[in-house]
LUMROSE-159557 format. One record per residue (C-alpha): residue number from 1; residue in three letters; x, y, z. Coordinates in Angstrom, 2 decimals, always signed. Layout:
BEGIN
+-----+------+---------+---------+---------+
| pos | code |       x |       y |       z |
+-----+------+---------+---------+---------+
| NUM |  ala |       X |       Y |       Z |
...
+-----+------+---------+---------+---------+
//
This chain:
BEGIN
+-----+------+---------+---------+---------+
| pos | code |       x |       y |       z |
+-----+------+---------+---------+---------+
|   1 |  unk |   +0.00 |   +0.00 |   +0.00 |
|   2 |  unk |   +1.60 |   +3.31 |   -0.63 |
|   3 |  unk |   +0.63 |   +6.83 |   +0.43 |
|   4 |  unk |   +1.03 |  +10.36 |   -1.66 |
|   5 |  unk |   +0.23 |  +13.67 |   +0.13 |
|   6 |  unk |   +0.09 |  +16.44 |   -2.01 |
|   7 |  unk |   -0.93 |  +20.20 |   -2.39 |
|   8 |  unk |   -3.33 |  +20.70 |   -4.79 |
|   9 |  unk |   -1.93 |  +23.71 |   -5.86 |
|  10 |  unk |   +1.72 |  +22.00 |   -6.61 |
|  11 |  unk |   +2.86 |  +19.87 |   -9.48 |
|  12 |  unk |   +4.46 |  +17.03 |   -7.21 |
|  13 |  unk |   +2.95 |  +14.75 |   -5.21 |
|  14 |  unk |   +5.23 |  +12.80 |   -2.14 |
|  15 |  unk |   +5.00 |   +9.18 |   -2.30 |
|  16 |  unk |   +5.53 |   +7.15 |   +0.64 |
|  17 |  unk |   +5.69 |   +3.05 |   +0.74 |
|  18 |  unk |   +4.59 |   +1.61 |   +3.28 |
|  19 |  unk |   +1.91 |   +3.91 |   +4.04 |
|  20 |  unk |   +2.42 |   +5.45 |   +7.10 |
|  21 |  unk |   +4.33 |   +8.06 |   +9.10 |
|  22 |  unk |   +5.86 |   +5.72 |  +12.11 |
|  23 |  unk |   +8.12 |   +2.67 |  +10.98 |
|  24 |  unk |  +10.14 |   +0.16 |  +12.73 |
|  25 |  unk |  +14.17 |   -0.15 |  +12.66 |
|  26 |  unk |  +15.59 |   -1.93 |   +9.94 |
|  27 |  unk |  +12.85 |   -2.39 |   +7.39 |
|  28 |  unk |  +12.71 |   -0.77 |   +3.96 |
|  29 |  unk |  +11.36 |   +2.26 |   +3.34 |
|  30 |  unk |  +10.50 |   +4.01 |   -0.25 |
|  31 |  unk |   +9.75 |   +7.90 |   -1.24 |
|  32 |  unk |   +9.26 |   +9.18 |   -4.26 |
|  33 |  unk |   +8.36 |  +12.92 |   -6.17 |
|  34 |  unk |   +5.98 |  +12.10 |   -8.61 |
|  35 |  unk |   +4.79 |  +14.67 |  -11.05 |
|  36 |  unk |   +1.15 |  +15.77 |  -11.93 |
|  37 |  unk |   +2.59 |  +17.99 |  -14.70 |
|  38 |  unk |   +5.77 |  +18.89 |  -16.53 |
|  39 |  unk |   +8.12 |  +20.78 |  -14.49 |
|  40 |  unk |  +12.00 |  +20.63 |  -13.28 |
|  41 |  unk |  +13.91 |  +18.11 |  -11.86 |
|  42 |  unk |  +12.41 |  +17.37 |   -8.14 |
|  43 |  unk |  +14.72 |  +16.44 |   -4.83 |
|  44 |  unk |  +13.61 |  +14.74 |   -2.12 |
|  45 |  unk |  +14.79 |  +16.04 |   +0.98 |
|  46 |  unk |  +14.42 |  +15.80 |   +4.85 |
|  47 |  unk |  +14.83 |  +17.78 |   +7.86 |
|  48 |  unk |  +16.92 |  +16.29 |  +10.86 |
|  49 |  unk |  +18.52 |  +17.33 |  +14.00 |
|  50 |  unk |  +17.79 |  +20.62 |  +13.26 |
|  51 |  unk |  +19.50 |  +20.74 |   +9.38 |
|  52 |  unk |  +18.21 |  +20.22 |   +5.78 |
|  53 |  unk |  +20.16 |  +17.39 |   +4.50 |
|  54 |  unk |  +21.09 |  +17.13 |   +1.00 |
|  55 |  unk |  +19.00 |  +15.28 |   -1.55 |
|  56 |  unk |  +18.86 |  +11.61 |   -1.21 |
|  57 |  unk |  +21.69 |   +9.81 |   -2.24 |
|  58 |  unk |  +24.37 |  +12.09 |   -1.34 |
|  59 |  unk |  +24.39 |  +10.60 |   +2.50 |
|  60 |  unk |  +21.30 |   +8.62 |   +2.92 |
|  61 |  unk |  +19.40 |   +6.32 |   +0.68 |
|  62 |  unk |  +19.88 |   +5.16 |   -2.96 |
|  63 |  unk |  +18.02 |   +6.82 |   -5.76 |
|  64 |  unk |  +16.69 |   +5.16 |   -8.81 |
|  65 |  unk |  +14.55 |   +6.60 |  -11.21 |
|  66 |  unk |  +12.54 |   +8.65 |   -9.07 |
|  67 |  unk |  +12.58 |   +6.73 |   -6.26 |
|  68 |  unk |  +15.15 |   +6.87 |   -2.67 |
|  69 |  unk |  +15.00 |   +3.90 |   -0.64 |
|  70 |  unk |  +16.24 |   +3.65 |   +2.48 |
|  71 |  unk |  +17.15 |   -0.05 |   +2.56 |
|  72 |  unk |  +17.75 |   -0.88 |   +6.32 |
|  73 |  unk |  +15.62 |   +2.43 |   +8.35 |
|  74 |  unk |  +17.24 |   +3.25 |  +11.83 |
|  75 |  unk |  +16.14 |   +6.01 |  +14.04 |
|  76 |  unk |  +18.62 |   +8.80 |  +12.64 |
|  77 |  unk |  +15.93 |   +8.19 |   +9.55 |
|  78 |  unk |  +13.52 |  +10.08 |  +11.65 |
|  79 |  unk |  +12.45 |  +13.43 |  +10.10 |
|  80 |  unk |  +10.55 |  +15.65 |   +7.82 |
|  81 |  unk |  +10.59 |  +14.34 |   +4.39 |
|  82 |  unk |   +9.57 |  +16.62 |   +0.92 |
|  83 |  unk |  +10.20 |  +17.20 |   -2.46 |
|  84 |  unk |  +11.95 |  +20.28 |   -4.03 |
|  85 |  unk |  +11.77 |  +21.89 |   -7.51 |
|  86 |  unk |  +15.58 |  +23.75 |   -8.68 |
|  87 |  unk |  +13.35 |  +26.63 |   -9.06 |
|  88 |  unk |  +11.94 |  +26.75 |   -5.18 |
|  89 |  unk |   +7.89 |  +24.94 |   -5.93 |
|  90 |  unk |   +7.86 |  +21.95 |   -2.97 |
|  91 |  unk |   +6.08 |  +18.90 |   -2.22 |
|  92 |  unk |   +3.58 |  +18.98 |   +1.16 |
|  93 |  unk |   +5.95 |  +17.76 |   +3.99 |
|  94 |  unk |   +5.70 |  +14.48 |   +6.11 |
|  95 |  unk |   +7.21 |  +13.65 |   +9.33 |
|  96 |  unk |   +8.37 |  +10.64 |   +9.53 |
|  97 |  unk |   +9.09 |   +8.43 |  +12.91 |
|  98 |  unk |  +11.44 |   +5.37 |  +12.96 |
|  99 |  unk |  +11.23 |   +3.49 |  +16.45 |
| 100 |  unk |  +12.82 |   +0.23 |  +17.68 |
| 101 |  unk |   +9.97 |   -0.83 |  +18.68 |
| 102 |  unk |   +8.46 |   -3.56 |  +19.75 |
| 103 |  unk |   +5.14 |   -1.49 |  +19.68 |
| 104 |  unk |   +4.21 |   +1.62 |  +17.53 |
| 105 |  unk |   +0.89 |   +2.97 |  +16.82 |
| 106 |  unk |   +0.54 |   +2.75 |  +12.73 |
| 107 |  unk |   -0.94 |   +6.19 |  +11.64 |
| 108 |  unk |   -1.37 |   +6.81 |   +8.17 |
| 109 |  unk |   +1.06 |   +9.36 |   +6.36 |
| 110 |  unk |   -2.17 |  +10.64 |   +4.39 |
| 111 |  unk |   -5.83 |  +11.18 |   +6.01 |
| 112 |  unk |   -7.90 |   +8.78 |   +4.84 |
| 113 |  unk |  -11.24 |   +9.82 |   +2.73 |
| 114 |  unk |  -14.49 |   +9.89 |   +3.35 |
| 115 |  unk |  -16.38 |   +6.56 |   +3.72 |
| 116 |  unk |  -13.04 |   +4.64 |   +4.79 |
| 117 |  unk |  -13.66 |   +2.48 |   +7.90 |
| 118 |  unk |  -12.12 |   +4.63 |  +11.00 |
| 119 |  unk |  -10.10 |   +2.43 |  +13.31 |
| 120 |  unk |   -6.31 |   +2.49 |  +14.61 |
| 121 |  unk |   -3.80 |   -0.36 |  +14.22 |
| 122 |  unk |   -0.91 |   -1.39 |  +16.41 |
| 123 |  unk |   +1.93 |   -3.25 |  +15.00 |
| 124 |  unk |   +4.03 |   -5.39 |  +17.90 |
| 125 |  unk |   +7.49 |   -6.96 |  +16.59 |
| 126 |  unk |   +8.59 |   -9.97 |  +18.96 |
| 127 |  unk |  +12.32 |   -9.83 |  +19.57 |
| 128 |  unk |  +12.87 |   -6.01 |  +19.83 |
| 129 |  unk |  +14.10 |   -4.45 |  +22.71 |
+-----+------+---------+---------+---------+
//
């Protein structure tokens, strides 16, 4: 299941696999800029310990296509995630939590609409201290 959050009033939409904002250490962890419309070249970018980091791939993550994956997440993954135009247009921005667990509460990254059934989910990981 994957997750975009957008403005309506951007051309790039933040994609977000798995869909939701809270994840556990070491699992895998995709983001992506996709485009509604022709425009320039978008970054993906986070916020963390109180710096913007450079675009994925510098330090953190791979990049493919239009995709960064953060193969193995650990907590220093924690932060707010968006995507950035060379001209200054950007994405909505997510935070994103990565805990060691055993027990997080799974919220979605993206409201859910109208008519979707209302209830929260736990996730517990045996083996995680």
């Amino acid at each position: 299941m994957s997750l975009f959050v957008s403005d309506p009033q951007s051309s790039v939409s933040l994609k977000i696999i798995p869909n939701r904002t809270q994840h556990f250490t070491s699992k895998s962890l995709s983001l992506s800029c996709e485009e509604k419309r022709n425009s320039t070249r978008w970054r993906l970018k986070r916020y963390r310990e109180k710096a913007v980091e450079s675009e994925c791939g510098s330090n953190w993550g791979s990049i493919a296509g239009s995709t960064c994956t953060i193969r193995s997440t650990s907590e220093k993954d924690s932060g707010v995630y968006w995507c950035e135009s060379g001209s200054g247009e950007y994405s909505n921005a997510v935070n994103i939590t990565v805990e060691v667990g055993p027990l997080i509460l799974e919220s979605l990254a993206y409201p859910k609409t109208e008519g979707d059934c209302d209830s929260t989910l736990y996730k517990y990981i045996s083996g995680n201290k």
